[in-house]
C-alpha angles and dihedrals in degrees: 000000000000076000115183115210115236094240105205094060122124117289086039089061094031097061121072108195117207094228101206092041116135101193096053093244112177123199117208108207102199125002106178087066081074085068100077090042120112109234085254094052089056096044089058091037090063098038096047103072090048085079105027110093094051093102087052088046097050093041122131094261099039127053088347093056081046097047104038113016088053085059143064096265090063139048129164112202128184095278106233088338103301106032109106101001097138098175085306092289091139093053092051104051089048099058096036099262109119126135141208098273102055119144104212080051099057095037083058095044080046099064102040099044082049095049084042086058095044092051078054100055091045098047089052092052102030095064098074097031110136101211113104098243087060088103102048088047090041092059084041097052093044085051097045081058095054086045088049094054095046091061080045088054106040091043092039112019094234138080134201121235120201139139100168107066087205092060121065118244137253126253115227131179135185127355100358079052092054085044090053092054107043086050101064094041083055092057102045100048108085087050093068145101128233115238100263083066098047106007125228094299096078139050110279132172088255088055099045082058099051088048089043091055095041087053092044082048093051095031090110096055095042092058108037094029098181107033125151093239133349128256107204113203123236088219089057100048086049092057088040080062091043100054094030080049093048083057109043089037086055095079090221093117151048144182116264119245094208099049091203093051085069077063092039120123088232089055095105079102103039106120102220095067114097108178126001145145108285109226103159100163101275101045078080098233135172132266088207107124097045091049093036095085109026124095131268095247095042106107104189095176121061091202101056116041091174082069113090145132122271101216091255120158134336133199110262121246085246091063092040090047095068095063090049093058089042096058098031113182090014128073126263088234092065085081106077097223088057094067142323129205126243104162121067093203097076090064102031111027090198095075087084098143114061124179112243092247097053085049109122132147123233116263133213125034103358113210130167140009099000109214125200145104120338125220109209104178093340103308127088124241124261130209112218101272090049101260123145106266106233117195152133105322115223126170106266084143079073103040094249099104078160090068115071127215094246111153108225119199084239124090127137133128095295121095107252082051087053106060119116093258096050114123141012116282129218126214097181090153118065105245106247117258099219100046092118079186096040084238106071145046095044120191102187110085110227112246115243093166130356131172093265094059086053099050095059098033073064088050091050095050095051100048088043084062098040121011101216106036097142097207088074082069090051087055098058090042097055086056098052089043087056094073105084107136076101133004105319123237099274108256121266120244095200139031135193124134102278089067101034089055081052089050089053094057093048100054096031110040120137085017095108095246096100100093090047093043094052096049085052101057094042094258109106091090092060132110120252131147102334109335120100100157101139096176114125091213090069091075086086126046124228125266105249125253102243085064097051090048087044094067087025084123087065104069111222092004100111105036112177119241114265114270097028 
């Protein structure tokens, strides 16, 4: 079926969300137009808005700004001075200094509480449709709920509980939250329907374990959120291995040869996603997160040079430290999930003339002198038989054709780390080939959970039991075999935390899995780049103050999280 739901049909343009709303009110604008709508027009029309605003939420400045800016893989300077200054947000957020009135925040608080909302008004309705598909989007409704709360828990440390549309929820927090949660995936998931039925781009049972298993891993945080240190129950970590097990023993799915194809924008059909947003071309999604990081005089499509990078964030040294040491003598990019080449001319500068449709920029961690078509007064340059130029980049967008786009190691909060060459970049996701601004129309589906992620949460679980189980090893080394479209990652001879959480970071970086990652493993508190907060209330963020104003008529409903 893989079926996509047209968004803009009925219930998706009926409906108006108040998007700082603390009690989850819906407004329907006009219920007689229901009237002339078949019973399958009204199913998808109340389904589709359950999964609608996931491009806006995992756009660059929303759950991907929260999960890897605030960490040591990101950072965000002043370009330049002024670039990206924002008020100093992404300072802040950086170096744990963020406060209640945060855009990005509230951007973030904004989308969840909305799709939250939207689960609400499906599952209401849902529940007496008459179509024939109103049982299978009821459970995914009820389970994109359940997905929806746990972000709102593990960003904010509380989740909203409500079943009437017309009552306001209830606020939990800690155990009786995680309980919450587990409770509706485990009623949904028999409900549901495997990938080859719905693709990667909806809830299937698959995707409801490997939920199920990230919110068992991450059960001791969730409950005890500033602990001094986490205890990690045996009995969690048992169900983490059951439900990992339930995926990788399906058969559905499978580890991807070519590691960037997972990030591609044909991977709607890549079988080791899982679940991901789905942004097929006319679901109208965002090239955000392959723009977001590449430079503004890098032009990665020969058709569009209007479509560029804006000198966003790159990783920190620290981060890129850790595959240094990793590889020692040898370089990083010998790992095929560190970088792969596109372009000839980095390694033979004489393959200076490329035809438009071989044009392709590099992908991975980007360093150096940085090579590809050059805009001069909106055009590219040609060579004489018509072929894209492709040279040494400088910054002539900028009006310093004298400073070259050539990527340093260095990059913090001082001047000279600030530049618009400072840091490495990263273009994990292919830049789609249609973006004509460099910003809109994306192709590659965001990850929210992929095969890789499961094996070494399996790994995790089962070192976290027994320190030395050496099939948690087995684990991290199927997943770096995998990778045979070049020379795979060598295969490691031990295994303990320390390295896996390395491992994590090499096989999941820029996938918005980093924050979480590093409060987890006890590291969130450390010191990198700029950032030496060490305050364990900063592990969560604070619930914004609109919010807080917004339920400011019910007297001790909305409390702000402690530090902010």
């Amino acid at each position: 079926m893989n079926k996509k739901f047209p968004i803009l049909l009925t219930v998706a343009g009926l409906l108006m969300f108040n998007s700082a709303c603390t009690d989850l009110k819906e407004q329907v604008l006009d219920e007689n137009l229901g009237s002339t709508l078949t019973d399958e027009q009204t199913a998808n029309g109340l389904i589709a808005p359950v999964y609608a605003l996931l491009p806006e939420l995992h756009k660059h400045t929303n759950y991907f700004a929260l999960q890897e800016i605030s960490t040591d893989e990101a950072i965000l300077p002043y370009r330049g001075g002024t670039d990206w200054g924002d008020n100093g947000i992404y300072l802040a957020l950086h170096a744990h200094n963020s406060t209640s009135t945060d855009p990005n925040i509230k951007g973030t608080w904004d989308q969840i509480v909305q799709s939250i909302s939207r689960s609400i008004t499906a599952i209401t309705t849902l529940s007496t449709a008459k179509d024939a598909n109103s049982a299978l989007y009821l459970a995914e409704a009820r389970g994109m709920r359940a997905y929806y709360s746990m972000m709102m828990l593990d960003l904010f440390g509380i989740v909203f509980i409500k079943e009437d549309a017309g009552t306001t929820s209830t606020i939990v927090r800690g155990a009786e939250a995680v309980a919450y949660i587990e409770k509706e995936f485990l009623a949904v998931e028999p409900m549901l329907q495997n990938r080859a039925a719905v693709g990667s781009g909806r809830l299937t049972k698959a995707a409801v374990w490997g939920l199920l298993a990230r919110l068992y891993l991450n059960s001791a945080v969730y409950k005890n959120i500033y602990a001094p240190q986490f205890t990690f129950a045996s009995t969690d970590m048992d169900k983490v291995i059951e439900y990992t097990d339930k995926i990788i023993n399906s058969g559905e799915y499978k580890l991807s040869a070519d590691y960037f194809s997972i990030f591609g924008n044909t991977n709607h059909d890549n079988t080791e996603l899982i679940f991901a947003v789905d942004q097929r071309p006319d679901l109208n999604g965002h090239n955000r997160l392959a723009y977001f990081s590449l430079a503004g005089d890098q032009f990665p499509l020969a058709a569009f040079p209007a479509a560029n990078g804006t000198d966003g964030p790159a990783i920190t040294s620290d981060f890129y430290q850790t595959w240094v040491q990793a590889y020692g003598a040898e370089d990083p990019k010998r790992d095929p999930r560190f970088y792969q080449e596109n372009l000839s001319r980095y390694s033979n500068p004489a393959d200076s003339c490329v035809a438009d449709a071989n044009y392709k920029i590099n992908r991975g961690i980007l360093r150096g002198q940085q090579y590809g078509a050059i805009r001069v007064n909106g055009v590219f340059l040609r060579c004489p038989d018509g072929k894209l130029k492709v040279g040494r980049l400088t910054n002539l967008s900028r009006n310093r054709g004298d400073l070259p786009v050539n990527f340093t190691e260095k990059i913090d909060f001082t001047t000279a780390g600030s530049g618009y060459s400072a840091g490495y970049r990263v273009e994990k996701y292919e830049f789609s080939r249609v973006s004509d601004t460099g910003r809109n129309k994306g192709e590659a589906d965001i990850s929210i959970l992929r095969l890789a992620d499961v094996y070494l949460m399996r790994a995790e679980a089962k070192l976290r039991k027994s320190a030395g189980d050496a099939t948690a090893l087995a684990d991290v080394n199927t997943v770096r075999a995998a990778r045979t479209s070049t020379t795979p990652p060598p295969a490691l001879t031990s295994m303990n935390l320390d390295l896996l959480y390395r491992e994590r970071g090499f096989e999941l970086y820029w996938e918005m899995l980093r924050r979480t990652d590093m409060i987890r493993f006890g590291k969130y508190e450390g010191t990198w780049t700029e950032k030496t907060n060490n305050d364990v209330h900063k592990r969560i963020f604070p619930i914004p103050q609109t919010a807080i104003d917004g339920a400011s008529n019910l007297p001790g409903y909305m409390q702000q999280n402690t530090g902010y």
